[in-house]
C-alpha positions in Angstrom: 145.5 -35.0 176.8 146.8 -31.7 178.7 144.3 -29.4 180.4 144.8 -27.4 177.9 144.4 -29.6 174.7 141.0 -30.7 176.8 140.0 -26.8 177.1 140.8 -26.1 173.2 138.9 -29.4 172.0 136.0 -29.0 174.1 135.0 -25.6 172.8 133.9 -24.1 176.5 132.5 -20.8 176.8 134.3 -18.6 179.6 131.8 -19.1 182.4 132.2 -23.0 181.5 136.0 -22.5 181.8 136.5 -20.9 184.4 134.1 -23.6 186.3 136.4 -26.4 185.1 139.8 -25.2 186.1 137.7 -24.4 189.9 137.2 -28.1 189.9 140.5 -29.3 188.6 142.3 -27.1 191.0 140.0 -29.0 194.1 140.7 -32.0 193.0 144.8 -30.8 193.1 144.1 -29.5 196.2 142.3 -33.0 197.4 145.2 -35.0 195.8 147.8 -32.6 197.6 145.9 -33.1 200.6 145.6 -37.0 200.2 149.0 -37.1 199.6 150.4 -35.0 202.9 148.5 -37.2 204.9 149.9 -40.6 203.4 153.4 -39.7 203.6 153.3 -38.7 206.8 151.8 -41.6 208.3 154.2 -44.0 206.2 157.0 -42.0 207.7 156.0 -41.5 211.0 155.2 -45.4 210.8 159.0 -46.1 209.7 159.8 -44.1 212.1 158.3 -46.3 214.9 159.5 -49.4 213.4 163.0 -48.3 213.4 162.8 -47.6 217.2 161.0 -50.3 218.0 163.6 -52.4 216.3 166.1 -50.5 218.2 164.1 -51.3 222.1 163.4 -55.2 221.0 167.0 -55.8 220.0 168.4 -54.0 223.2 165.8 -56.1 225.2 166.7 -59.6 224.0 170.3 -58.5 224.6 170.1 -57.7 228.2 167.4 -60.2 228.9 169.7 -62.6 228.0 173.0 -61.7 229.2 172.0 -59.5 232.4 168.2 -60.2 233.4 168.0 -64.0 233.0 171.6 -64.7 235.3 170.7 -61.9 237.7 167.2 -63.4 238.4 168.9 -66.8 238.6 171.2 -65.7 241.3 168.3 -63.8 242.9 166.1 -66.8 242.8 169.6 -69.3 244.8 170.1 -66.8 246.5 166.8 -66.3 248.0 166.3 -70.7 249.0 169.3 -69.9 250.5 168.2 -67.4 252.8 165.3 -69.7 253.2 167.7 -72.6 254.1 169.3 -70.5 256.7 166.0 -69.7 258.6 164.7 -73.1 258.2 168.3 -74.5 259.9 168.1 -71.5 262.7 164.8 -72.3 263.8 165.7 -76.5 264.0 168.5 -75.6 266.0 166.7 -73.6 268.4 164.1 -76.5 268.2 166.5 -78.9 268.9 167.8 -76.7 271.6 164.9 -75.9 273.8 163.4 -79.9 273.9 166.7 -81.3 274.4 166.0 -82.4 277.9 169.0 -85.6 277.2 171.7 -83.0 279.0 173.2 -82.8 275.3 174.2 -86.3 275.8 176.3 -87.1 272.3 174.5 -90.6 271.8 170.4 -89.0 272.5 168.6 -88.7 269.3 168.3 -84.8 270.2 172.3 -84.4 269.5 172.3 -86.5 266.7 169.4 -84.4 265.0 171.5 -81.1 266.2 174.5 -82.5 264.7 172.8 -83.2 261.5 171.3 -79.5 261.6 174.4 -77.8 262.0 175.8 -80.1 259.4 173.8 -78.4 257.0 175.7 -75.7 254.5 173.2 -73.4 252.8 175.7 -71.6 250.5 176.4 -75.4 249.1 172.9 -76.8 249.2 172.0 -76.1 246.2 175.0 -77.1 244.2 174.1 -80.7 243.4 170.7 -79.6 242.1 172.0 -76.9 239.8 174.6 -79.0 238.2 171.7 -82.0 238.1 169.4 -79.4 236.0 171.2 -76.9 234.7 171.1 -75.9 231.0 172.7 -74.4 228.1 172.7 -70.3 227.6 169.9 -69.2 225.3 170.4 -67.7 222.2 168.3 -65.0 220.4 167.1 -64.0 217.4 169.1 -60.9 215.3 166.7 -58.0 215.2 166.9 -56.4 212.0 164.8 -54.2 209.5 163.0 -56.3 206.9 164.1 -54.7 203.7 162.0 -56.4 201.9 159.1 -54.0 203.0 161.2 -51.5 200.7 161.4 -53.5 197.5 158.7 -51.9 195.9 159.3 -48.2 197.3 161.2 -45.3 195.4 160.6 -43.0 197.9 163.7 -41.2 200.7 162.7 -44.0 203.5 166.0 -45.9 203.9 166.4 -49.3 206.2 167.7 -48.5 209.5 167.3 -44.5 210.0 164.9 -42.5 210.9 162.6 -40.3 208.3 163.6 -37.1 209.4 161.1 -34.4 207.1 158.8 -31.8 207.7 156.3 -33.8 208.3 157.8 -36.1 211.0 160.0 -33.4 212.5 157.2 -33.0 215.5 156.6 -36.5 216.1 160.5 -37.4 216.2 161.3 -34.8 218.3 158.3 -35.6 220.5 159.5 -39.2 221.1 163.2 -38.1 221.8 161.5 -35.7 224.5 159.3 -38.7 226.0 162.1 -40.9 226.2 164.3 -38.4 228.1 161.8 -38.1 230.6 161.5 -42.1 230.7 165.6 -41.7 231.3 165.4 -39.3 234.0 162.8 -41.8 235.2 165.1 -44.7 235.6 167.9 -42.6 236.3 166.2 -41.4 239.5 165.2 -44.7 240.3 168.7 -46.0 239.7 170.1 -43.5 242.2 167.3 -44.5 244.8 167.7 -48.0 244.5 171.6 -47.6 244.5 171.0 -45.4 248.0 169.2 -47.9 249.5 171.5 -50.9 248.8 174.1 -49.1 250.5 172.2 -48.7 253.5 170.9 -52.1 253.8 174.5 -53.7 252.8 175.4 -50.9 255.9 172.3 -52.7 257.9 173.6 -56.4 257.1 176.9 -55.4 258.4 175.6 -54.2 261.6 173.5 -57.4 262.1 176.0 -59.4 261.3 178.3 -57.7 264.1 176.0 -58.0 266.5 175.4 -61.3 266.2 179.3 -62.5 266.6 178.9 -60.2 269.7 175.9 -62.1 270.9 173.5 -59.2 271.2 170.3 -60.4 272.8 168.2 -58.2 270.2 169.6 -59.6 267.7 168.5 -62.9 266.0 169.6 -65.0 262.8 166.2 -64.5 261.3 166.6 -60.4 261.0 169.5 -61.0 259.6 167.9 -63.2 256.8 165.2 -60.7 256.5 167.7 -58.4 255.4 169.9 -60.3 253.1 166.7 -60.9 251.5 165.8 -57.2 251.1 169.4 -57.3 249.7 168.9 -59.5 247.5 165.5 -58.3 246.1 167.0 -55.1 245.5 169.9 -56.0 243.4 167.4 -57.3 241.4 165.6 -54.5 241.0 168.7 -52.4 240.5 169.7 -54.7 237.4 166.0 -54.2 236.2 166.0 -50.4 236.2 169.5 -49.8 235.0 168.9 -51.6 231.9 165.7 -50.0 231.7 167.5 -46.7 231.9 170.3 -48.0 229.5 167.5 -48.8 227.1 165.8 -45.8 226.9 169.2 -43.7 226.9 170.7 -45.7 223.8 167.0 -45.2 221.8 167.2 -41.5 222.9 171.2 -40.9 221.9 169.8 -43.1 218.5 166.9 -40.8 217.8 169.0 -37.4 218.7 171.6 -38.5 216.6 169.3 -39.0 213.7 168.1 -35.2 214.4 171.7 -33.8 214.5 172.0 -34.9 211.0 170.0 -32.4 209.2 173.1 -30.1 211.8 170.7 -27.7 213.2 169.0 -26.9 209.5 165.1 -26.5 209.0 163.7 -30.3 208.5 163.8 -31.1 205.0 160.7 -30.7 202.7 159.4 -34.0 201.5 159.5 -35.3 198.0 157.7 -33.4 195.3 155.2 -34.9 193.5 155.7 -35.9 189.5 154.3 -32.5 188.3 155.7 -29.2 186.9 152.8 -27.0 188.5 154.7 -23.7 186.9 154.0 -25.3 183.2 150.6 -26.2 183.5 149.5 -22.7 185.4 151.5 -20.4 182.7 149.6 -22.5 179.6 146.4 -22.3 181.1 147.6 -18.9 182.1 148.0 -17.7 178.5 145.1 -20.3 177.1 142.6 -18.0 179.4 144.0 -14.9 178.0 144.0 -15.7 174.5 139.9 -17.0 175.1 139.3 -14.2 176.5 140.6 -12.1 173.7 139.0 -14.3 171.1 135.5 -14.2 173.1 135.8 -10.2 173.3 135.9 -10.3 169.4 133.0 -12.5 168.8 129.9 -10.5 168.9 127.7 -13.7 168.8 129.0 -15.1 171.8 126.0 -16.1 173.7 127.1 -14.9 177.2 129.1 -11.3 175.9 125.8 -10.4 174.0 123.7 -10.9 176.9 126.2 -9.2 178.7 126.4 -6.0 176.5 122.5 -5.9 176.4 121.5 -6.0 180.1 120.4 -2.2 180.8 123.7 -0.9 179.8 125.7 -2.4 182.6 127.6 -4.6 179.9 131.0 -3.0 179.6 130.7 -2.3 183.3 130.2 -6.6 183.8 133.0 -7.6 181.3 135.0 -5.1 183.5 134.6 -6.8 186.4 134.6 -10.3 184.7 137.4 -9.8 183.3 139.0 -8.3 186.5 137.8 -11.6 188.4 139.4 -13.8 185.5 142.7 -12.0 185.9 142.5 -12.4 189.9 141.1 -16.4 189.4 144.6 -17.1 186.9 146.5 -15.6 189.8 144.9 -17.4 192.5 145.5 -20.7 190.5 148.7 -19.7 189.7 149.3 -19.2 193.7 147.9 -22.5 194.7 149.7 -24.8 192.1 152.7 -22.8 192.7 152.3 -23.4 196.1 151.6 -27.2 195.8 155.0 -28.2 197.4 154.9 -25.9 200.2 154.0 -27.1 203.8 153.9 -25.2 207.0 157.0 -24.9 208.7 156.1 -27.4 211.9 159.3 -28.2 213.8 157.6 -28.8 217.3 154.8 -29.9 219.4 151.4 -27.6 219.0 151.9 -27.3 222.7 155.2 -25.6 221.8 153.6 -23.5 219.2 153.6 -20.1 221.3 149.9 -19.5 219.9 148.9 -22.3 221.4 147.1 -21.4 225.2 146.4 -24.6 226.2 143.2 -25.6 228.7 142.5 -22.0 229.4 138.6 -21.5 229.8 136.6 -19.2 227.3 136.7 -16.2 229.4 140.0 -15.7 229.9 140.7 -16.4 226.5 138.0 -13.5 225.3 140.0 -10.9 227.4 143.5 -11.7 225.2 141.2 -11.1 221.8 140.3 -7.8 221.0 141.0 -6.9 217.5 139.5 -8.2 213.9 141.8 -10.9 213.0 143.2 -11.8 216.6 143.3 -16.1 216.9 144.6 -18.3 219.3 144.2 -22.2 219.7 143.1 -23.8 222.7 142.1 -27.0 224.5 138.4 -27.9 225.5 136.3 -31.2 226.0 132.8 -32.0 225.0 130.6 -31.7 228.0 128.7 -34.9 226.7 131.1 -37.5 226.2 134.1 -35.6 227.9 136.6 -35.8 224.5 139.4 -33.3 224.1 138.5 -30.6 221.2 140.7 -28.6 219.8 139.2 -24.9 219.7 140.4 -22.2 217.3 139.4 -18.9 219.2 138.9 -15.4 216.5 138.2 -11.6 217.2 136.1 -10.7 214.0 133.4 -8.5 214.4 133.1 -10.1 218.3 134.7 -13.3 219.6 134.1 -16.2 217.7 134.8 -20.4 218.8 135.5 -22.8 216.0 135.8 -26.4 216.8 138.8 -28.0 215.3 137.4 -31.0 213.3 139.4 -34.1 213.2 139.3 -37.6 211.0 141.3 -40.5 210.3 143.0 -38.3 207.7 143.9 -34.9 209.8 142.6 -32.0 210.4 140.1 -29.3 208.5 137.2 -26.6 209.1 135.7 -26.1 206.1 138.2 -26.4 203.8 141.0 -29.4 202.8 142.4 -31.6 205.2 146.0 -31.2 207.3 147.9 -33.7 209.1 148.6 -31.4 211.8 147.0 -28.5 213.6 150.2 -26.6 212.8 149.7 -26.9 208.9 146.1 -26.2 208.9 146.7 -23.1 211.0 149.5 -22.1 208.3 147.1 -22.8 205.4 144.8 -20.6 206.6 147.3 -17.7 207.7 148.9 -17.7 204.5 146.4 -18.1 202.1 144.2 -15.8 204.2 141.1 -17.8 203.1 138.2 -17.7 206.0 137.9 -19.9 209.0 134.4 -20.6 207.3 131.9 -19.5 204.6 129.4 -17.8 207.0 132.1 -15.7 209.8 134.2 -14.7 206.8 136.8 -15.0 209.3 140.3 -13.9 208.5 143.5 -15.1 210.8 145.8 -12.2 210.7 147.5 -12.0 214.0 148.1 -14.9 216.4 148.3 -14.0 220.2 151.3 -15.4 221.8 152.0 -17.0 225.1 152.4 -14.3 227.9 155.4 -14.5 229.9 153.1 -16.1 232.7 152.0 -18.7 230.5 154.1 -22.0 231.5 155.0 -25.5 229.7 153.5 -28.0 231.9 156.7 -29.8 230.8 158.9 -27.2 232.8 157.6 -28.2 236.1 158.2 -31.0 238.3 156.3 -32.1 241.1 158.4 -33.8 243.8 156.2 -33.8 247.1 152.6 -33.2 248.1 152.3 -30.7 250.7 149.0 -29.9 251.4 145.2 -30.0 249.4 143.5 -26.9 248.3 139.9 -26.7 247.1 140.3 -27.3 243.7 143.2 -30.4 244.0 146.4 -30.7 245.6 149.8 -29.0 246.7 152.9 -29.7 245.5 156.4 -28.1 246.3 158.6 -28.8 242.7 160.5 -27.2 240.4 160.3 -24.7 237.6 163.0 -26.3 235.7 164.3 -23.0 233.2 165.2 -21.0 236.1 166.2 -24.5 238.2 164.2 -22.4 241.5 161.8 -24.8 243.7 158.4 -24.0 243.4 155.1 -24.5 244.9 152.6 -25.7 242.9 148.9 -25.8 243.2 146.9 -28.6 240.8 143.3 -28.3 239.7 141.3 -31.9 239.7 140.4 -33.2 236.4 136.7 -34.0 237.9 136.2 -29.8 238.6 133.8 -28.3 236.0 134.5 -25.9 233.6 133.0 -23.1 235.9 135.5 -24.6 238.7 138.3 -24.1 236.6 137.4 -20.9 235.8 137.4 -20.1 239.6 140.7 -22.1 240.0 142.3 -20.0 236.9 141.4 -16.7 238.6 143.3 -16.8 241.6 146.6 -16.8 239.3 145.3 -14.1 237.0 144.8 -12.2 240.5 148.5 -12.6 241.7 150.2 -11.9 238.8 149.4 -8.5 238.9 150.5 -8.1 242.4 154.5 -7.6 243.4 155.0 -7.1 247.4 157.1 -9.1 250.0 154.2 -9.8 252.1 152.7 -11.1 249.4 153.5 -14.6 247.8 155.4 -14.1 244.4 153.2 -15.3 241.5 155.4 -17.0 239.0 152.5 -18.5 236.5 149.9 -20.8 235.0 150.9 -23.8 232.8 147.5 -24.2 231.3 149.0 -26.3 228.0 147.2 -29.5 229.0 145.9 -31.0 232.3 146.4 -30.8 235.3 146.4 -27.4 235.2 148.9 -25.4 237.9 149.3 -22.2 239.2 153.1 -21.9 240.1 154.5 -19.9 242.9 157.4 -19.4 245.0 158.2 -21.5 247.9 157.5 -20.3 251.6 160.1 -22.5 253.7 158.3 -22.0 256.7 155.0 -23.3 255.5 151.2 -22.5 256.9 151.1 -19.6 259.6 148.5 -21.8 261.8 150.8 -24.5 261.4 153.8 -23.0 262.6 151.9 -20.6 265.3 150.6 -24.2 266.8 153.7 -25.6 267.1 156.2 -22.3 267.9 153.8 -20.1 269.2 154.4 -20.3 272.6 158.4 -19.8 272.1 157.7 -16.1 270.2 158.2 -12.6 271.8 156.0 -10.8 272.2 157.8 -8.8 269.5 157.9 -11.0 267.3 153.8 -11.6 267.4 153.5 -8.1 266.8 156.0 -8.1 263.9 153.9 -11.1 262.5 150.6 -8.0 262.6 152.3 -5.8 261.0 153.5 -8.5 257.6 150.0 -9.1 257.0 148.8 -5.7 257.3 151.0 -4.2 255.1 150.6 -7.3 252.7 146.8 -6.4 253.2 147.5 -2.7 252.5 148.6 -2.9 249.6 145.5 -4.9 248.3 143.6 -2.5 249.3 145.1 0.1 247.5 144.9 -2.0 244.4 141.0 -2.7 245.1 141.2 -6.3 246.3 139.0 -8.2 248.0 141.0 -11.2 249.5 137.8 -13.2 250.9 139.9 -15.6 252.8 142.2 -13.9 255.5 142.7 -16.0 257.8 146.2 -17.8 259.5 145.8 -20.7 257.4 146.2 -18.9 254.1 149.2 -17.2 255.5 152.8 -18.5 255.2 155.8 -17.9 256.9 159.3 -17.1 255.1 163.0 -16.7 255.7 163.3 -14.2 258.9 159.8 -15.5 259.9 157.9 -12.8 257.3 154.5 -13.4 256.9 153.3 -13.7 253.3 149.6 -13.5 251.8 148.6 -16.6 249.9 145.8 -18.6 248.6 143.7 -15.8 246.4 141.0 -18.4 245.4 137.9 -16.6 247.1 139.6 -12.8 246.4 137.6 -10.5 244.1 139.2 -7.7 242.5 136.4 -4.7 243.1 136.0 -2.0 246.0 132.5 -4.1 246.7 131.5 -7.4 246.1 128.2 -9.2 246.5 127.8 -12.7 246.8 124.6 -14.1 244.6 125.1 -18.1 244.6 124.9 -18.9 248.5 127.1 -19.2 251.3 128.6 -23.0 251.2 132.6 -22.1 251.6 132.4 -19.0 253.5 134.9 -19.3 256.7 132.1 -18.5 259.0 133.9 -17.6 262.2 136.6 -15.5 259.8 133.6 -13.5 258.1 132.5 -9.9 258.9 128.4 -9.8 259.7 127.8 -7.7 256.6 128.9 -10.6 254.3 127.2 -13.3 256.6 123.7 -11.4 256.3 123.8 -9.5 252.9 126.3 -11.1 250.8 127.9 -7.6 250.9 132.0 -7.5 250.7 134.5 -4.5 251.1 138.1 -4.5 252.5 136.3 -3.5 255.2 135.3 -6.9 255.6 138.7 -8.4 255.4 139.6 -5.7 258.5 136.8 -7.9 260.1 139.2 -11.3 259.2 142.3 -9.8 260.1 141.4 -9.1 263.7 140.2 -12.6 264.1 143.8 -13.1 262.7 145.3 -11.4 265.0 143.7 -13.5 267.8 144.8 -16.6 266.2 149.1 -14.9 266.2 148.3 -14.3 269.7 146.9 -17.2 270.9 149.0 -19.6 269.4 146.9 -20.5 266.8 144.0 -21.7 268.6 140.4 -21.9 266.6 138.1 -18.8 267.4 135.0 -19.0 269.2 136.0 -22.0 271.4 133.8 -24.3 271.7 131.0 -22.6 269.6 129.6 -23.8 266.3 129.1 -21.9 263.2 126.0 -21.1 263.7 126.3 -20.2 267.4 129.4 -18.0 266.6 126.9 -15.8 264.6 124.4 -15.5 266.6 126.5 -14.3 269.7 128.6 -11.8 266.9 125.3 -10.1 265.8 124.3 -10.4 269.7 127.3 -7.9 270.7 129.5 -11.0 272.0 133.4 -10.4 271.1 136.3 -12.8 271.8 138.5 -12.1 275.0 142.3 -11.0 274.3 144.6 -14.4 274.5 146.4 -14.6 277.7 149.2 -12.5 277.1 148.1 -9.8 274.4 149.3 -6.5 274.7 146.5 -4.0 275.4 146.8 -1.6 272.5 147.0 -5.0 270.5 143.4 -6.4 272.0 142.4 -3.0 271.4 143.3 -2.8 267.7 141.4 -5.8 267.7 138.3 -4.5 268.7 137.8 -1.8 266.4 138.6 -4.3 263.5 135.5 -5.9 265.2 133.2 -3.1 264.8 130.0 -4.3 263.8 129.5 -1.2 261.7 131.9 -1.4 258.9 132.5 2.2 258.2 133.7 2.4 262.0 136.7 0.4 261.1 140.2 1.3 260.7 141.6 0.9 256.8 144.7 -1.3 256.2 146.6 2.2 256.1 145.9 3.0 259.7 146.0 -0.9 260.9 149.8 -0.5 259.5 150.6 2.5 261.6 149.4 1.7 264.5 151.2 -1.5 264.2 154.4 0.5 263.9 154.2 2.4 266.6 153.4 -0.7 268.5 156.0 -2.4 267.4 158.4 0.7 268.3 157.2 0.8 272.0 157.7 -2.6 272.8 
């Protein structure tokens, strides 16, 4: 029986109707629902079949014909080395308690004889012959097609499932396994480079031996035949481990370069004409409601034209709300084929921000229907959420709830983030019953807003507060980088303090300050990339070239920073920090700003929650007693900074601790000039070191006076 035959026979009044087809159409949308999420996990588990058919047969191949001789030869070749140090150390034996004068009859030249008798590269010979056996032979890997007897479906034996459902998940392998290539690849090269050096290594040993070099004995040599031989091994081992992975990846990329660049096909429609069944029950609603109109002892329509004279007013807008409910259904079964158009990762969707914290997520909302999604974790149990961030009527968090099925908030069930978002876009249906929530316009990625998947870390460089240094690369614009990471362990609040010295710098553009490139905040660790100071750490460099600078040079040093510093201060920034460490030094020795992790962006700044990090001996007395900051106070820092350029980066306050430092400071006590320091330099110095703030000079005049220094010298 059709839903309309049901409707006709079971005489139901309108209300009664219209409650029925409500509840048919959940049930579509459940079974719609139900249905996404089986397909796509049968695909997406064909899917991993097929490439893990592909990796298992290309395993039992090489094991057999590369991995199982190579170790074999590895294994020889290793008692042979072991036969060669065993026969050098006899022979010295024999050599140093011969005390027969090598007599050819004493039992000490007979047991030398029989030593140098022996023949380590033929040693072994008898034995392998003796217990050798025959080449193995492995099992065909192949797709059991019997798993598709019973299926009707598009899944076909040996290729992927390439649909809109499994798009994502494909193209998410083919990027994993290209980074698991340029893995091995790198490996490969390594290993390769060091093989040549120690074949290079076993040459020269083996020179100096014939030459009789004292230094040189049998044994290193062994040692390093050994190293050779270890490392063919591992050679073999990576290359097929990077011919592996590079056959699955050309495999899966050619299964995507089928569909030849078009939008990933839509997967199969179920058995039912939706445009049927909505225009019958369409034109059924209509005709009942013409019907009903006409009957005058309808139950409902009489109570209806009877209630204080509202009644043609009610069927009005009862018969407006049927009209709008046969559209609506007629919308949702019409759309019961339709899935969102996800082709990539959510961490490639562009309105997708990643682990950035609540706060700076509020500042990017600002207008009703604003949304963005974003990473978080349950402070109890430390699980990744999902958070779907809305401007309506104020900023609103919804957590992103997830089952074995999918995705949902208050409504049906998605397989990915993607489709819900999509759902609710389109069909403009609240986030949830209570916000009346409306997604209308997703914020995008900024510019500054980096894939963690476009940087590279090659080498640690230093540690920061919040986790460590790395120089890299920013792979779209192939520059090097450096890189700072913020610790997994940090809490939310740390993050937050991380996070801020990167939305700081990006508003800043000066070459004596460092260039803020930007955050990549899509999953941890979370990085704040900027450009790459060659020269490294001021203090560093000042410690170890100090002594060889000019005094012009020194002063030129002064004069970076303070125009760096400057132009802070004109933009109303508090850097905190100033000291040489958090200076670096780039090409042509100029002095660059850095490390904006204390830096406030306000003409004053008070400190509330305690002194712990404060660089005591780099801190102006009005901070240190009141909590008070100005740029005044970082006048205070830069002197001390100066001190540090001209004494070649020695600590201030020799010998003092913190707390002594202080006390002598709010005593009167200033440091002597470094042997050396031009006068109008130690007296620039000085009046940075005013203990009354307002009797300081302003970056402005610091960077003038510098000048003119600089000019006379």
């Amino acid at each position: 029986m059709t839903t309309q035959e049901y409707l006709i026979s079971s005489k139901l009044t309108k209300p009664d109707t219209m409650i029925y087809v409500q509840k048919e159409n959940k049930k579509i949308e459940d079974a719609k629902s139900h249905y996404l999420r089986t397909t796509s996990k049968l695909h997406k588990l064909h899917n991993e079949y097929i490439i893990a058919i592909k990796v298992a047969s290309l395993h039992q191949n090489d094991y057999l014909v590369k991995l199982l001789p190579s170790f074999l030869t590895h294994h020889e070749e290793t008692h042979i080395g072991l036969t060669e140090g065993w026969k050098y150390i006899l022979s010295q034996y024999t050599q140093l308690t011969d005390l027969t004068m090598s007599k050819p009859s004493s039992p000490t030249s007979i047991i030398s004889k029989s030593v140098n008798n022996i023949e380590p590269d033929q040693y072994f010979q008898d034995f392998v012959a003796k217990h050798k056996s025959n080449p193995l032979t492995g099992e065909k890997v192949t797709f059991t097609t019997a798993l598709l007897s019973d299926y009707s479906g598009t899944l076909k034996a040996e290729k992927l499932a390439i649909d809109d459902l499994t798009a994502t998940s494909v193209k998410q392998k083919l990027e994993d396994i290209r980074k698991d290539v340029t893995k091995y690849e790198e490996q490969k090269n390594t290993v390769l480079k060091e093989q040549t050096q120690l074949e290079a290594d076993v040459e020269t040993c083996s020179r100096l031996l014939k030459e009789k070099d004292e230094n040189t004995t049998v044994l290193e040599l062994q040692k390093l035949k050994h190293k050779v031989s270890v490392n063919k091994w591992n050679f073999i081992k990576t290359k097929c481990n990077y011919l592996h992975y590079q056959a699955v990846a050309d495999f899966i990329d050619q299964s995507i370069q089928e569909i030849d660049g078009e939008p990933p096909p839509a997967i199969p429609h179920l058995d039912f004409d939706s445009s049927s069944s909505v225009a019958s029950l369409s034109s059924y609603l209509r005709r009942s409601h013409v019907n009903l109109s006409k009957n005058t002892n309808s139950s409902w329509l009489k109570t209806l034209h009877t209630t204080t004279g509202r009644g043609l007013a009610e069927r009005n807008k009862w018969e407006c709300y049927e009209e709008s409910s046969v559209r609506k259904i007629s919308q949702d079964l019409g759309n019961f084929n339709e899935t969102a158009p996800v082709s990539q990762r959510l961490e490639d969707e562009e309105w997708f921000h990643g682990v950035l914290p609540r706060e700076e997520v509020q500042r990017l909302l600002v207008t009703d229907g604003d949304f963005l999604v974003r990473e978080s974790k349950n402070k109890k149990t430390n699980e990744v959420l999902y958070v779907l961030s809305v401007y309506w009527n104020g900023h609103r968090h919804f957590i992103i709830q997830t089952k074995e099925e999918g995705w949902h908030l208050e409504g049906p069930t998605f397989p990915t983030i993607q489709h819900l978002i999509h759902n609710q876009m389109t069909k403009g249906q609240p986030v949830t019953s209570k916000s009346q929530a409306i997604l209308k316009n997703p914020i995008l990625r900024e510019p500054w807003e980096l894939k963690n998947d476009d940087i590279l870390l090659d080498m640690k460089i230093g540690n920061g507060n919040f986790g460590e240094v790395y120089k890299g690369k920013y792979k779209p614009e192939d520059k090097v980088v450096a890189v700072k990471t913020c610790r997994d362990s940090l809490t939310e609040e740390q993050r937050k303090t991380f996070l801020q010295e990167g939305r700081i710098l990006k508003q800043y553009d000066h070459p004596n300050i460092v260039k803020f490139i930007g955050i990549a905040a899509q999953r941890k660790p979370v990085m704040i990339v900027m450009e790459y100071v060659e020269g490294g750490s001021l203090l560093l460099f000042l410690r170890k070239n100090g002594r060889q600078q000019t005094r012009n040079q020194l002063v030129l040093m002064c004069e970076n920073a303070s125009s760096g510093m400057n132009y802070l201060e004109s933009k109303n920034c508090i850097h905190r920090d100033l000291a040489a460490r958090n200076c670096l030094v780039g090409e042509n020795s100029v002095i660059k700003i850095s490390d904006f992790g204390m830096s406030r962006e306000e003409e004053m700044y008070v400190v509330s929650d305690g002194m712990k990090q404060i660089p005591i001996k780099w801190t102006a007395p009005e901070a240190l007693n009141y909590g008070k900051y100005t740029s005044l106070c970082d006048v205070w820092s830069f002197g001390i900074l100066m001190w540090e350029v001209f004494s070649s980066g020695l600590t201030p306050y020799q010998g003092m601790s913190n707390a002594q430092a202080k006390e002598r400071i709010d005593a009167g006590y200033r440091m002597p000039a470094p042997q050396g320091t031009p006068e109008e330099i130690y007296e620039l110095m000085h009046r940075c070191w005013k203990y009354d703030p307002e009797a300081r000079p302003h970056f402005d005049e610091i960077n003038k006076e510098l000048k003119k220094i600089l000019a006379t010298i």
